[in-house]
C-alpha positions as CSV (number, residue, x, y, z in Angstrom):
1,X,3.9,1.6,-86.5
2,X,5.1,3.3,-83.2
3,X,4.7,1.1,-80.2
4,X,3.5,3.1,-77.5
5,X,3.3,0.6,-74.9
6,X,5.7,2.0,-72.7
7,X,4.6,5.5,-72.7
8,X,1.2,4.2,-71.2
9,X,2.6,2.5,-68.2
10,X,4.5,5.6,-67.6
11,X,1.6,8.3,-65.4
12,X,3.5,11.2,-66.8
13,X,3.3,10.4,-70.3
14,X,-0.3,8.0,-70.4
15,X,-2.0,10.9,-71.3
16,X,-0.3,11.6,-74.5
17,X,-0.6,8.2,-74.9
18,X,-4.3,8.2,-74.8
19,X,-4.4,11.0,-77.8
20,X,-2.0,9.8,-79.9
21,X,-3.9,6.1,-80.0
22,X,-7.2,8.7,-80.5
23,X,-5.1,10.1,-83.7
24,X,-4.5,6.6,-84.9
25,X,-8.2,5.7,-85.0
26,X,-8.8,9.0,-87.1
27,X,-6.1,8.2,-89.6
28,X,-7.8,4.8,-89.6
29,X,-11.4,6.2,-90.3
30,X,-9.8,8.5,-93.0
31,X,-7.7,5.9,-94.4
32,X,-11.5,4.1,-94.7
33,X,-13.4,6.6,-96.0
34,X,-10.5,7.1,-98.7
35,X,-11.2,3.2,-99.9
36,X,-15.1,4.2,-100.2
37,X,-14.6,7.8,-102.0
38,X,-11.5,8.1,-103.8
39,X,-12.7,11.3,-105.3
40,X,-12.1,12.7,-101.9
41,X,-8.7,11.5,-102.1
42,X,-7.2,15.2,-101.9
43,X,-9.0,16.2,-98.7
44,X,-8.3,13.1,-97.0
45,X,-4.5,13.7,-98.0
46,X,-4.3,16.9,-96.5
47,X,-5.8,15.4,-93.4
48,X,-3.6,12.2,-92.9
49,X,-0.5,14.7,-93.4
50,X,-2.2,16.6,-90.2
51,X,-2.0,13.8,-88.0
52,X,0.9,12.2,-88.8
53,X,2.3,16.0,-87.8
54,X,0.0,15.9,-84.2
55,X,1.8,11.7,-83.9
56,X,5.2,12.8,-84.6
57,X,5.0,16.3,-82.0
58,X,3.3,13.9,-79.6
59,X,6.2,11.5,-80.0
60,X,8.7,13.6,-79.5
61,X,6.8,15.5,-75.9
62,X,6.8,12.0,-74.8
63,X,10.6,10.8,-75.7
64,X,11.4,14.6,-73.7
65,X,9.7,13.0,-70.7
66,X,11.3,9.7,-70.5
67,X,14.7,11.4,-71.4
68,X,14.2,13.7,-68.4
69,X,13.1,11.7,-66.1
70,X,16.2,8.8,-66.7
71,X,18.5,12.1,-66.3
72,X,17.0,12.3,-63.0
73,X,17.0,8.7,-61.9
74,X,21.0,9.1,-62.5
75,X,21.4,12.5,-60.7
76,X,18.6,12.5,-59.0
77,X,17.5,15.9,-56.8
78,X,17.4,14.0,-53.2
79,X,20.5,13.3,-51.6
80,X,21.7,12.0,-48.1
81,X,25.1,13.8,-47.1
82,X,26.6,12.4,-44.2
83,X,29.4,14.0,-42.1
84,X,31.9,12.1,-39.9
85,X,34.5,13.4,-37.3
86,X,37.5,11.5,-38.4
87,X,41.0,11.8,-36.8
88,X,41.9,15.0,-34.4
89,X,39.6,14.2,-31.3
90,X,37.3,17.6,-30.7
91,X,39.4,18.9,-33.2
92,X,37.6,16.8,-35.4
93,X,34.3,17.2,-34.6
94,X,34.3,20.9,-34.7
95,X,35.8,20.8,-37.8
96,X,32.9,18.3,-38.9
97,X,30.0,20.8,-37.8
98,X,32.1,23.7,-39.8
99,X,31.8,21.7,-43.0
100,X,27.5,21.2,-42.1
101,X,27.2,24.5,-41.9
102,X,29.0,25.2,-44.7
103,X,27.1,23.2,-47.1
104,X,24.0,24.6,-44.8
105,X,25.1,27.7,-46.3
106,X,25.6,27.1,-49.8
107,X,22.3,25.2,-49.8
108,X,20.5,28.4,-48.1
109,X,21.9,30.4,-51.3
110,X,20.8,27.4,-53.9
111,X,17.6,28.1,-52.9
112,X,17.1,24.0,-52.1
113,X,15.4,22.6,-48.9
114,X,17.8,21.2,-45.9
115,X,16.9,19.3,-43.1
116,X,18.8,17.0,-40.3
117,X,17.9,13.2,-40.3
118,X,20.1,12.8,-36.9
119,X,22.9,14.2,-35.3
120,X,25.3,13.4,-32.8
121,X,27.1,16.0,-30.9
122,X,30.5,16.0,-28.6
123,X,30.2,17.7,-25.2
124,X,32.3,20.6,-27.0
125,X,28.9,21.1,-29.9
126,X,31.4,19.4,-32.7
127,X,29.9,16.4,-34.6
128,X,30.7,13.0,-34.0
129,X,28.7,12.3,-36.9
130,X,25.4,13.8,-38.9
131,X,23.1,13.2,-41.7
132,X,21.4,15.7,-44.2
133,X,18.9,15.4,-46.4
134,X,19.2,18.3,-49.3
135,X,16.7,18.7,-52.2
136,X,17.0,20.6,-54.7
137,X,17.0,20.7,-58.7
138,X,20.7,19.3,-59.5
139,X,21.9,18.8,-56.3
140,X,23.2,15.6,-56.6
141,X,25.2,17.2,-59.9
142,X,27.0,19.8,-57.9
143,X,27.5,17.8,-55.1
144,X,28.5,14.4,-55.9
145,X,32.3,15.1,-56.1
146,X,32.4,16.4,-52.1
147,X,32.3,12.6,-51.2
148,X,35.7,12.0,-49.5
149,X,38.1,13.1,-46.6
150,X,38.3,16.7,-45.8
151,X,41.1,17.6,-43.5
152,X,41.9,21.0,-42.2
153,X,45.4,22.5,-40.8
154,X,45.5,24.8,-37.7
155,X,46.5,26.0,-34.7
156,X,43.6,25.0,-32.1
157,X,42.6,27.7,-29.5
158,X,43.4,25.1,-26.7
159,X,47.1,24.7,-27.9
160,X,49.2,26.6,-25.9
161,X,52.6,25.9,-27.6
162,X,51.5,27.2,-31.4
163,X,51.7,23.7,-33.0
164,X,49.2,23.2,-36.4
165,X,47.5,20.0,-35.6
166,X,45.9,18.3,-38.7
167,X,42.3,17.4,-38.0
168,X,39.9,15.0,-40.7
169,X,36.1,14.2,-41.6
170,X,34.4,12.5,-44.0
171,X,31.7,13.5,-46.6
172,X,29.7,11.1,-48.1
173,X,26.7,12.4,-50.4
174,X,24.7,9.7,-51.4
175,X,21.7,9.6,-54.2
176,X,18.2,8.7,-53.0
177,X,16.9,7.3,-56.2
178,X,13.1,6.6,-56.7
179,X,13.1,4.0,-58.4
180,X,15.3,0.8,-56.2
181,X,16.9,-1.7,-58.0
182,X,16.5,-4.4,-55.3
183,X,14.5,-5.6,-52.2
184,X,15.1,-5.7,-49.2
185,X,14.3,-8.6,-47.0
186,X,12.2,-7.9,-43.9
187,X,13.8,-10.3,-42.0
188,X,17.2,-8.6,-42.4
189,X,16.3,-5.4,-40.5
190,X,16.5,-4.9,-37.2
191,X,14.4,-2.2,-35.4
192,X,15.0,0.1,-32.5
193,X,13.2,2.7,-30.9
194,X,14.3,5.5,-28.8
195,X,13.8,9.1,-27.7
196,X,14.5,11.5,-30.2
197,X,16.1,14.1,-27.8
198,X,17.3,18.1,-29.3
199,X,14.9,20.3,-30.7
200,X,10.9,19.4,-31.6
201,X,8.9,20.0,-28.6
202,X,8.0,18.4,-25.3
203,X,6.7,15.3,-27.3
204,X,9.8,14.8,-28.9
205,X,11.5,13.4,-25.6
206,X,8.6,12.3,-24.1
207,X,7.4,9.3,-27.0
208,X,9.9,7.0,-28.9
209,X,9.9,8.7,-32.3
210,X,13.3,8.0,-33.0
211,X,14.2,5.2,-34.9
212,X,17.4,3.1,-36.2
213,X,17.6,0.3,-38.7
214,X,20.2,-2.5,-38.9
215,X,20.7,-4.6,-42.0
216,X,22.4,-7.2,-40.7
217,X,24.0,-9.2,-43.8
218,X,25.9,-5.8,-44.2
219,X,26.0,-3.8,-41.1
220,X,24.3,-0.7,-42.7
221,X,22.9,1.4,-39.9
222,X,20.2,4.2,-40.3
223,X,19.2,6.5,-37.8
224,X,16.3,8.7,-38.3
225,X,14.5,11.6,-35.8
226,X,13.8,14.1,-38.4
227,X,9.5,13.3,-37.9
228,X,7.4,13.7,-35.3
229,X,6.3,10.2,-35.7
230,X,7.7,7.0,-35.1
231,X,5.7,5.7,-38.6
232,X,7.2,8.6,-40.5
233,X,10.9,8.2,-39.2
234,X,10.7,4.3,-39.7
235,X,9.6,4.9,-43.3
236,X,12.1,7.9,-43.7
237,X,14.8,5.4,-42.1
238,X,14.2,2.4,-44.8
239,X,14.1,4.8,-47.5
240,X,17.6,6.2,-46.3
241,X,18.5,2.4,-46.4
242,X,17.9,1.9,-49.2
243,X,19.7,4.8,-50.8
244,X,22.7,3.6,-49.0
245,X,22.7,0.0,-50.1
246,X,22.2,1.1,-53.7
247,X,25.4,3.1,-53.4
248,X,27.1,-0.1,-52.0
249,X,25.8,-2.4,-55.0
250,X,27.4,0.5,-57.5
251,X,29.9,1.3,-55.5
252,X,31.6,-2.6,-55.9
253,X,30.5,-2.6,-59.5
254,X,32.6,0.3,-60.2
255,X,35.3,-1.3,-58.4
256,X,35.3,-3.2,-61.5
257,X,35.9,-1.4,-64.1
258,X,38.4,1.1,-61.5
259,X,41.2,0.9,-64.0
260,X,39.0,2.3,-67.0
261,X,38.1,5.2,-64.8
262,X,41.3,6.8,-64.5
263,X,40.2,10.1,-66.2
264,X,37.6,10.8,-63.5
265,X,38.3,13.6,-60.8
266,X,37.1,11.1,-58.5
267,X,36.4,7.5,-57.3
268,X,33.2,8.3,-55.0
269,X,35.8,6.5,-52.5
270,X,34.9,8.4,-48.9
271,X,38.2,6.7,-47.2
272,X,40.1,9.0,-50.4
273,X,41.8,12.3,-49.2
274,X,40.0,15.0,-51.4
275,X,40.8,18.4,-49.8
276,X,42.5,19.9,-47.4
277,X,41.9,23.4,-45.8
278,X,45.4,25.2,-44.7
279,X,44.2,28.4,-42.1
280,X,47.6,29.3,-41.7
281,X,48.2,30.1,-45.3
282,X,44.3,30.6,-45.9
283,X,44.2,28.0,-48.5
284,X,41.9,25.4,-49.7
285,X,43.4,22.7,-52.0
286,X,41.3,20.1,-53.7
287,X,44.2,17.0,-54.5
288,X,42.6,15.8,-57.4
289,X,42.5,18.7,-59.3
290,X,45.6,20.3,-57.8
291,X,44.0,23.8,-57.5
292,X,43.6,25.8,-54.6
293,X,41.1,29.0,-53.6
294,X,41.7,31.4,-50.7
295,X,40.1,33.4,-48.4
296,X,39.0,30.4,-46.2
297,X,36.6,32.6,-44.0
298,X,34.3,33.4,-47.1
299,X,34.1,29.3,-48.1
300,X,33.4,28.3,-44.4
301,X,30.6,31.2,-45.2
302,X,29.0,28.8,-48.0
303,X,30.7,30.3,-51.4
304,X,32.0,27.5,-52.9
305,X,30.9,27.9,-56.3
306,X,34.4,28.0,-57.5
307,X,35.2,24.8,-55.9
308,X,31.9,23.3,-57.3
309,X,32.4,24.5,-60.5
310,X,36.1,23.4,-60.9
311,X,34.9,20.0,-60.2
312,X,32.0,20.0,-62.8
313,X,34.5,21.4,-65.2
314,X,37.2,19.1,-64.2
315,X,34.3,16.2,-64.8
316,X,33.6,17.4,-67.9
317,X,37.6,16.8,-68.9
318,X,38.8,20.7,-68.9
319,X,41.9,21.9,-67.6
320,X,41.2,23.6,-64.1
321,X,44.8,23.6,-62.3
322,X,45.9,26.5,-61.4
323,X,49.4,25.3,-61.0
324,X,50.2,25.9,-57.5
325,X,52.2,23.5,-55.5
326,X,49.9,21.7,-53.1
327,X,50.7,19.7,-49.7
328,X,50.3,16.1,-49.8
């Protein structure tokens, strides 16, 4: 006998639940009425063989479910990417905003939804820093492998002598999973209100909807002025939290088992150089693959398929170099 117990604590698959327990009491009641007329034996054959069909298609709708929905709890289709200016002063930070809009870009052609959580700006428009969130159905697929240090080589329009100065930022794209494997502890956040500032309306500088979260045993800051209300940022903010301090717990576990993992394209380590974008020769190289795409104006523009799909097939364990020599 099937137990069924889980698929009637799960609301997506309770329903089919409910009819296949109906389809049990009918192959009880025919099984009965079998014991008090066995000259109805055929009939009642015919019928058992009918709902043990219905049991075994409503079985298998019901595995599909929990199947897809574990799928999605892995690679879920919320994420939280987060750009950093890293070394290269302005330099930096403009290159930072290039790569947002970039992945703004390639988002705007996915067809998923994009929207800031909070931004911090230099006084030339770069980014100090900035969080995303993206949905969208496999986002956290394609994306995953972006985590890391992005540098780019070029000749600033402030330098006057021609030198190529090497500027970096980091990517960090992390899961928001709906289901949270631990709690936290109220006591270990500390709140903070502020004005929201940028674009929203009057009301947005005028109330403190902007808020930021501290966990202090780990240091974890969130920032969050993407509502309108204080309520909805906080929430938004400990959501965002929580995300992040999954990716921690997972991120030392696999810190574990780092020497099995050698065949991956990628540790999800954001402090690992990834890819570096040469304007000079209009190259992009991604290091762990060793292959390189040009025509850096057109990538800036948001076509990275190729990139994306080099990584998923480079994931996947196929051969995706293309052989050139890279810079290290």
């Amino acid at each position: 006998m099937t137990d069924i117990s889980q698929y009637k604590e799960n609301h997506k698959t309770a329903y089919l639940a409910d009819m296949y327990v109906s389809l049990e009491r009918q192959e009880a009641e025919m099984q009965d009425m079998l014991q008090k007329d066995p000259t109805m034996a055929s009939l009642v054959e015919e019928e058992l063989k009918a709902l043990q069909t219905q049991k075994e298609e409503l079985i298998k709708q019901m595995e599909t479910i929990t199947t897809s929905e574990k799928v999605e709890e892995e690679f879920p289709n919320e994420i939280l990417l987060e750009i950093r200016a890293g070394a290269g002063g302005d330099e930096a930070a403009l290159f930072a905003e290039e790569l947002a809009l970039m992945y703004e870009r390639y988002v705007t052609t996915r067809g998923w939804g994009w929207r800031i959580i909070d931004e911090s700006k230099t006084a030339l428009g770069g980014y100090k820093e900035a969080s995303f969130e993206i949905r969208g159905q496999d986002v956290y697929t394609l994306l995953r492998y972006e985590t890391g240090v992005h540098r780019i080589q070029r000749i600033p329009a402030t330098e006057k002598s021609g030198r190529v100065h090497t500027s970096t930022a980091s990517v960090a794209v992390l899961p928001i999973r709906k289901t949270v494997k631990f709690e936290i502890n109220p006591s270990d956040i500390e709140m903070e209100f502020s004005r929201a500032g940028g674009k929203g309306g009057q009301n947005v500088n005028k109330v403190e909807t902007a808020v930021r979260l501290t966990h202090t045993p780990t240091g974890l800051m969130v920032r969050c002025t993407a509502e309108r209300s204080q309520k909805a940022n906080r929430e938004r903010a400990m959501v965002i939290l929580s995300a992040k301090l999954q990716v921690m717990e997972e991120e030392k576990e696999n810190a574990k088992f780092a020497s099995n993992r050698k065949g991956q394209i990628g540790t999800a380590d954001r402090s690992e150089k990834i890819r570096t974008y040469n304007i000079l020769q209009d190259r992009v190289t991604d290091h762990r693959i060793k292959k390189s795409w040009h025509n850096i104006e057109t990538i800036f523009a948001g076509e990275i398929e190729d990139i994306i799909e080099s990584m998923q097939k480079a994931a996947r364990g196929e051969i995706v170099s293309d052989g050139e020599s890279v810079e290290e």
